[in-house]
MARKOLGU-157550 format. One line per 8 residues: their letters; for each residue x, y, z of N, C-alpha, C, O. Coordinates in pm, whole numbers, plus 50000, padded with zeros to 5 digits. Layout:
! MARKOLGU-157550
A> X,Y,Z,X,Y,Z,X,Y,Z,X,Y,Z ~ ...
END
This chain:
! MARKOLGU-157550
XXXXXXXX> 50085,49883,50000,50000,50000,50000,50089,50124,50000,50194,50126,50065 ~ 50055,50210,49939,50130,50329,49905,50113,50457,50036,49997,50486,50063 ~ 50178,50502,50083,50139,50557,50230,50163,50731,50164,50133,50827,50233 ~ 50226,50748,50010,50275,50908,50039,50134,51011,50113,50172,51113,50170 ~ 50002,50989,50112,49922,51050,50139,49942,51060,50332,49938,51161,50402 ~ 49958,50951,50363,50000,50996,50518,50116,51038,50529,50128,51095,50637 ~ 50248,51039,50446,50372,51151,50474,50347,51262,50432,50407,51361,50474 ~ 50258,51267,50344,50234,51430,50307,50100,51486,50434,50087,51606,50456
XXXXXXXX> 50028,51404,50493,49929,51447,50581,50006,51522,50732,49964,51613,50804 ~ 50136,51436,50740,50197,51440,50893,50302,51544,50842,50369,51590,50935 ~ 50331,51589,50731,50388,51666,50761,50304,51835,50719,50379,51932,50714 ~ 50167,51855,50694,50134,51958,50646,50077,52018,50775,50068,51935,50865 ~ 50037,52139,50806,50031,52224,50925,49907,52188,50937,49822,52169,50850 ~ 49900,52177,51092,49753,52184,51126,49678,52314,51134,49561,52299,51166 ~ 49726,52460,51109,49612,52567,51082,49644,52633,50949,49750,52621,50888 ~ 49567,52686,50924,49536,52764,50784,49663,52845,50834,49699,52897,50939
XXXXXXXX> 49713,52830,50708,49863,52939,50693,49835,53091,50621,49928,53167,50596 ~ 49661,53132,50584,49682,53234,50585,49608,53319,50674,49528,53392,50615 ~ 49613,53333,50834,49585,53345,50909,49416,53382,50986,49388,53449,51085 ~ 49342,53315,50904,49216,53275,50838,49103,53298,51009,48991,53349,51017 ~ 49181,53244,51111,49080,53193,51248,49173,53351,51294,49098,53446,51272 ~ 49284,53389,51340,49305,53480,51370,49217,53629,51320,49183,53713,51404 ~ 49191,53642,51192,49121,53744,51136,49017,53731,51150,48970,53819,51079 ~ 48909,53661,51210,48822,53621,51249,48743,53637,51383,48628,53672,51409
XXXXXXXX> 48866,53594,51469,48869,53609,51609,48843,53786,51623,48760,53862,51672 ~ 48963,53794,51554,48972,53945,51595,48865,54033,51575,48829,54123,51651 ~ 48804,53995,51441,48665,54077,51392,48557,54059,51493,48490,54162,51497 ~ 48519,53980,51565,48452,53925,51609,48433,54004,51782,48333,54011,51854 ~ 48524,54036,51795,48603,54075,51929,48563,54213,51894,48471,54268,51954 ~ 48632,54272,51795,48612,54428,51732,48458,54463,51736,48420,54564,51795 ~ 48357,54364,51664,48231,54368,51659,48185,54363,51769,48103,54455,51779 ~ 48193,54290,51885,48124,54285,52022,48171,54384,52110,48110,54388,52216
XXXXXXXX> 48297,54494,52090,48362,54585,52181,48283,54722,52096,48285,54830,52155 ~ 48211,54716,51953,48161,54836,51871,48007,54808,51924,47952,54917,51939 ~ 47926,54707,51954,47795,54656,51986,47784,54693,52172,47675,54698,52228 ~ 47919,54717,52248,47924,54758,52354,47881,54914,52401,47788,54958,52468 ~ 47997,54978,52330,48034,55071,52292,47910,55147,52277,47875,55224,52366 ~ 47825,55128,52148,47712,55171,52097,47610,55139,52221,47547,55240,52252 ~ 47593,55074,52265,47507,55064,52430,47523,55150,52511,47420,55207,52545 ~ 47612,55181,52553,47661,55221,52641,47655,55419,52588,47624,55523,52646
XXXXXXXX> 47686,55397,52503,47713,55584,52449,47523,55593,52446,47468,55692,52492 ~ 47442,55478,52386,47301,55480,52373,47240,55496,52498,47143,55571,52493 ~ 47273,55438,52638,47262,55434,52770,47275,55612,52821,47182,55688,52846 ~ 47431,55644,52823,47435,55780,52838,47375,55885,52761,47355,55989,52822 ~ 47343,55881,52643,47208,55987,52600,47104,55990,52637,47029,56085,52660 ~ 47088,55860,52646,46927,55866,52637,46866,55815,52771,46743,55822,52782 ~ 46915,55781,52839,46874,55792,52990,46990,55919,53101,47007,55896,53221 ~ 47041,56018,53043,47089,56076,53132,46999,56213,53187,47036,56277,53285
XXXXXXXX> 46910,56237,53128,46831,56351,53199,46696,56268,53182,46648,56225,53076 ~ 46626,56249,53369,46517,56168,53407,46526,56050,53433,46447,55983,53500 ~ 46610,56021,53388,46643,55854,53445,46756,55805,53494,46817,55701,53466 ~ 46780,55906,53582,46958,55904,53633,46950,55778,53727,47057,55717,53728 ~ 46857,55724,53804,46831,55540,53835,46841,55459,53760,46935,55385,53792 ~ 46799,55432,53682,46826,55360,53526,46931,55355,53499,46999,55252,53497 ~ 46971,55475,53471,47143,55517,53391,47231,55459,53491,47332,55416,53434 ~ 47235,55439,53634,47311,55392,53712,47272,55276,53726,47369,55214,53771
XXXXXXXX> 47160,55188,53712,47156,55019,53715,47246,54981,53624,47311,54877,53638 ~ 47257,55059,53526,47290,55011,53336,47432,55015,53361,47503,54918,53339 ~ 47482,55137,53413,47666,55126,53429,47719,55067,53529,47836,55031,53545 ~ 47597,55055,53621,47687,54983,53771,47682,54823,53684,47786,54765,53654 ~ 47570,54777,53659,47543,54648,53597,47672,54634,53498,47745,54542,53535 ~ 47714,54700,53387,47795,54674,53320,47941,54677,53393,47994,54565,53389 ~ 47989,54737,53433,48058,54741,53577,48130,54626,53614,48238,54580,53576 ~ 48018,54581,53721,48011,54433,53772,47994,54333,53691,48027,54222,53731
XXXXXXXX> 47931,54352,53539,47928,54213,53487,48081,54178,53419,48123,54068,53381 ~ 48151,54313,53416,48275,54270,53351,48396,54252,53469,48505,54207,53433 ~ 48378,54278,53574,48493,54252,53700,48431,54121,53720,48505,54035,53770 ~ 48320,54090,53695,48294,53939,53776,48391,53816,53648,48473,53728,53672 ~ 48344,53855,53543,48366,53800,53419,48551,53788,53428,48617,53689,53460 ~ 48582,53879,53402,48735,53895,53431,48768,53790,53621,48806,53674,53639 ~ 48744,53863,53690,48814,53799,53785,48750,53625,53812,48780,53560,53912 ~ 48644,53566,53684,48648,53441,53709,48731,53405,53609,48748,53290,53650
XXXXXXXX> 48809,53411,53492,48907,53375,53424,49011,53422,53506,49072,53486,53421 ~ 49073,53436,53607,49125,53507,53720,49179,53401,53813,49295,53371,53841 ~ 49031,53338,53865,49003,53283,53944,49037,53142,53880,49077,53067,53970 ~ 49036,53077,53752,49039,52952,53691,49158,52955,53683,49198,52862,53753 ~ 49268,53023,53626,49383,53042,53608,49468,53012,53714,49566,52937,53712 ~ 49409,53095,53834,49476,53024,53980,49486,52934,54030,49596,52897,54068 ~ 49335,52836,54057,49273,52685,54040,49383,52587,53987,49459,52516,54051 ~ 49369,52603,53851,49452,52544,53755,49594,52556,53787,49638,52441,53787
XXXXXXXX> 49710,52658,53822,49810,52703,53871,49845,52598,54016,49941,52527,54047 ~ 49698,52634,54089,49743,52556,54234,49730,52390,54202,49796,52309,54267 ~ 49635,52350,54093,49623,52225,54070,49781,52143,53994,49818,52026,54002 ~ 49827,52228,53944,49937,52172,53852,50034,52189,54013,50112,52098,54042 ~ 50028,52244,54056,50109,52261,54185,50134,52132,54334,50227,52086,54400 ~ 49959,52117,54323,49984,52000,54421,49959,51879,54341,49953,51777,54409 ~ 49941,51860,54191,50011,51707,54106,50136,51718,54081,50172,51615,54023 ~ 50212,51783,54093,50360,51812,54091,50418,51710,54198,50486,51608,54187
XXXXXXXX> 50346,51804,54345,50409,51746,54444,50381,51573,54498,50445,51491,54564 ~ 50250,51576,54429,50206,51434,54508,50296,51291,54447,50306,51278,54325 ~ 50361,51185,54544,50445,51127,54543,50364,51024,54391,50354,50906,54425 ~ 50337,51038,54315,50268,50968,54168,50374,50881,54113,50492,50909,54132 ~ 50334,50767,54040,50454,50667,53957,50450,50746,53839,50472,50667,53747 ~ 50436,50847,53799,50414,50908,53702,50552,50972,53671,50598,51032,53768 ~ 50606,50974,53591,50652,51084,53488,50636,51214,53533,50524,51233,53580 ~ 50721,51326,53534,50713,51505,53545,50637,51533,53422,50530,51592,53418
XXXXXXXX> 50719,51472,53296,50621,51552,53178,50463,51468,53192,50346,51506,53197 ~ 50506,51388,53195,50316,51320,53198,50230,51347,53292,50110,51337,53266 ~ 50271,51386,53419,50208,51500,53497,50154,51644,53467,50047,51695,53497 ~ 50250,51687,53407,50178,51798,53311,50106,51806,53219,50026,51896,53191 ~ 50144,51660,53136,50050,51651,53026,49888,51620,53083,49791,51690,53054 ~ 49887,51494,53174,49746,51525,53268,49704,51620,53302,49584,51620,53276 ~ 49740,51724,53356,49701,51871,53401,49643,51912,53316,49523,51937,53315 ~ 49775,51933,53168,49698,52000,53041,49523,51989,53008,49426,52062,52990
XXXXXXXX> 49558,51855,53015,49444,51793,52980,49317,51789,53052,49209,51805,52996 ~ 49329,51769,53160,49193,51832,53259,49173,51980,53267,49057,52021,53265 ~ 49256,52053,53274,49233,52200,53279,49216,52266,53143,49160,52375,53131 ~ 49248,52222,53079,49163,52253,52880,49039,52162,52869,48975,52194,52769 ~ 48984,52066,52932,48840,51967,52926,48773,52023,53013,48652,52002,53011 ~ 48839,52129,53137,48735,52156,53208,48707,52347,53181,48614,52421,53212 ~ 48832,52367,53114,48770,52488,53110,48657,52559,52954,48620,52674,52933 ~ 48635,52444,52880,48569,52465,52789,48408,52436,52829,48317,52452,52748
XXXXXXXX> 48395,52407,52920,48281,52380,53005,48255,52536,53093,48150,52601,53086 ~ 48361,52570,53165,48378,52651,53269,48323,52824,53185,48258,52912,53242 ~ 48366,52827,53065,48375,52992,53032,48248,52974,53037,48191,53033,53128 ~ 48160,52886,52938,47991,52915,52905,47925,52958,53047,47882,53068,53083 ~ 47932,52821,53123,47895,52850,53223,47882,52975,53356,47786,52994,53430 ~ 48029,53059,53353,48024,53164,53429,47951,53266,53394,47880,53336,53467 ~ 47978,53279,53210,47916,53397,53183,47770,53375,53193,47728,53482,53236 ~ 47688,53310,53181,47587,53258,53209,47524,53293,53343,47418,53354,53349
XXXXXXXX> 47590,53254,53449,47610,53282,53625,47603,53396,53613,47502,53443,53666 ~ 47698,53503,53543,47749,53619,53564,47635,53701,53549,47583,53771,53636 ~ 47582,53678,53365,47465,53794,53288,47353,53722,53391,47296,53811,53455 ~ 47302,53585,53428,47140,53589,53474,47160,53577,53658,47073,53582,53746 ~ 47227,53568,53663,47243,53508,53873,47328,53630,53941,47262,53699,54019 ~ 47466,53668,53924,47568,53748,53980,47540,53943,53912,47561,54038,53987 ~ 47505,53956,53806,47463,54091,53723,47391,54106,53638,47433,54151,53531 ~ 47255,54072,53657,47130,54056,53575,47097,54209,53512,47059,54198,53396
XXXXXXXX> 47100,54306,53544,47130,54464,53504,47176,54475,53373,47094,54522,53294 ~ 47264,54450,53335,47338,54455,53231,47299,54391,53114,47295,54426,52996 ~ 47272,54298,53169,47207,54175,53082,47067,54222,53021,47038,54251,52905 ~ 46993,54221,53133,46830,54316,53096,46859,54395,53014,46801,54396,52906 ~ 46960,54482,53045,46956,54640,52957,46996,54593,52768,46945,54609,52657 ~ 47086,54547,52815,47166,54466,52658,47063,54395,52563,47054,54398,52440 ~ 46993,54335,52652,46885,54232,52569,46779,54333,52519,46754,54344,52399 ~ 46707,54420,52632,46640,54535,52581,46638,54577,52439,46552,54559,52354
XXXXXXXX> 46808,54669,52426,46817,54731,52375,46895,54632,52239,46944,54691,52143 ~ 46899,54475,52248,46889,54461,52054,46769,54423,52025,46751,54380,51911 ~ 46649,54429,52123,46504,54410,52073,46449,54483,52056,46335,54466,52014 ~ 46508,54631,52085,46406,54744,52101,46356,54820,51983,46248,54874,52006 ~ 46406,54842,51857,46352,54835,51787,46252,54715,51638,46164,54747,51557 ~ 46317,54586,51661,46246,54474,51600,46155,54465,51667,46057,54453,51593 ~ 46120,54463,51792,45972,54453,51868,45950,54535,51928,45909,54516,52043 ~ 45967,54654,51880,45876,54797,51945,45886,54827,52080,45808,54906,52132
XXXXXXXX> 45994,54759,52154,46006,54789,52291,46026,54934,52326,46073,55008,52239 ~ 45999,54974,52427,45981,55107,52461,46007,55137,52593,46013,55038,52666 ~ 46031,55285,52666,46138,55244,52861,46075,55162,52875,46121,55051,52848 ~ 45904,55177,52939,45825,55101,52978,45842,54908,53047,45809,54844,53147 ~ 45915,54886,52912,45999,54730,52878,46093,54731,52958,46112,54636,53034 ~ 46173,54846,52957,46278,54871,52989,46311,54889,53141,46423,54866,53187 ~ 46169,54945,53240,46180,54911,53336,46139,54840,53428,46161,54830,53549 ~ 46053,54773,53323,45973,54633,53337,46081,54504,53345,46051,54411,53420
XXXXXXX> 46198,54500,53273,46312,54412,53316,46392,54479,53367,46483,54446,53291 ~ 46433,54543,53428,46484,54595,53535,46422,54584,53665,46507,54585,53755 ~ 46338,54577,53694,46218,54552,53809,46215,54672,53872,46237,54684,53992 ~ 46185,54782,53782,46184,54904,53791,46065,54991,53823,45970,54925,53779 ~ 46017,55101,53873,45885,55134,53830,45938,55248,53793,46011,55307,53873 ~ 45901,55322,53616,45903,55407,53590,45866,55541,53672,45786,55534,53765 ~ 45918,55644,53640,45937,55792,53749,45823,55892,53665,45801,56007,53704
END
């Protein structure tokens, strides 16, 4: 059997060489920091005279949903740090590199589980504010939402 298709497979790169997921990522990132952005400048117009309660759920909420967000990738990083720390030390028949390679491997299986989940915790359980306001405001004009809505998920009573 002729194998050149698996020497040419093992030796060709495993990512797109013309930087295809990078330009991607990045757009993507750019788009959700311009969709912020636009909230937030939309927040300070239009709730800053009469709804200075509002305007402060909306920035304290955004606030807190991004220190919580940040300091739980924070918080996993450390986890993970102290975990590679005490499999290091524990007396194992194992191998140093194969100790790490285990680590690798639980702490990349568990943290692809872990991001969904916090932010999740974060926008509906830990800073629901932010979340309300955000969701609001990409429905607010496809379904005619109006403050009303607006302080109706907030658990607000209009002034």
């Amino acid at each position: 059997m002729d194998h050149d298709f698996y020497e040419w497979a093992s030796d060709a790169p495993l990512r797109a060489p013309d930087g295809f997921s990078e330009t991607a990522t990045a757009a993507g990132v750019a788009a959700s920091a311009a969709e912020r952005n636009e909230m937030l400048a939309y927040a300070l117009q239009t709730f800053s005279r009469g709804h200075a309660q509002l305007l402060g759920r909306i920035l304290s909420g955004y606030e807190k949903a991004k220190k919580l967000q940040i300091r739980g990738m924070i918080g996993y990083a450390a986890a993970a740090v102290m975990a590679l720390v005490i499999l290091l030390a524990l007396p194992l028949s194992m191998d140093m590199e194969l100790r790490v390679l285990v680590w690798l491997s639980f702490a990349g299986l568990l943290f692809i589980p872990f991001i969904p989940l916090w932010i999740l915790l974060c926008n509906h359980v830990l800073a629901p504010d932010w979340n309300a306001y955000a969701t609001w405001y990409r429905r607010r004009d496809r379904k005619g939402l109006g403050f009303e809505n607006l302080y109706r998920a907030m658990g607000m009573t209009r002034p």
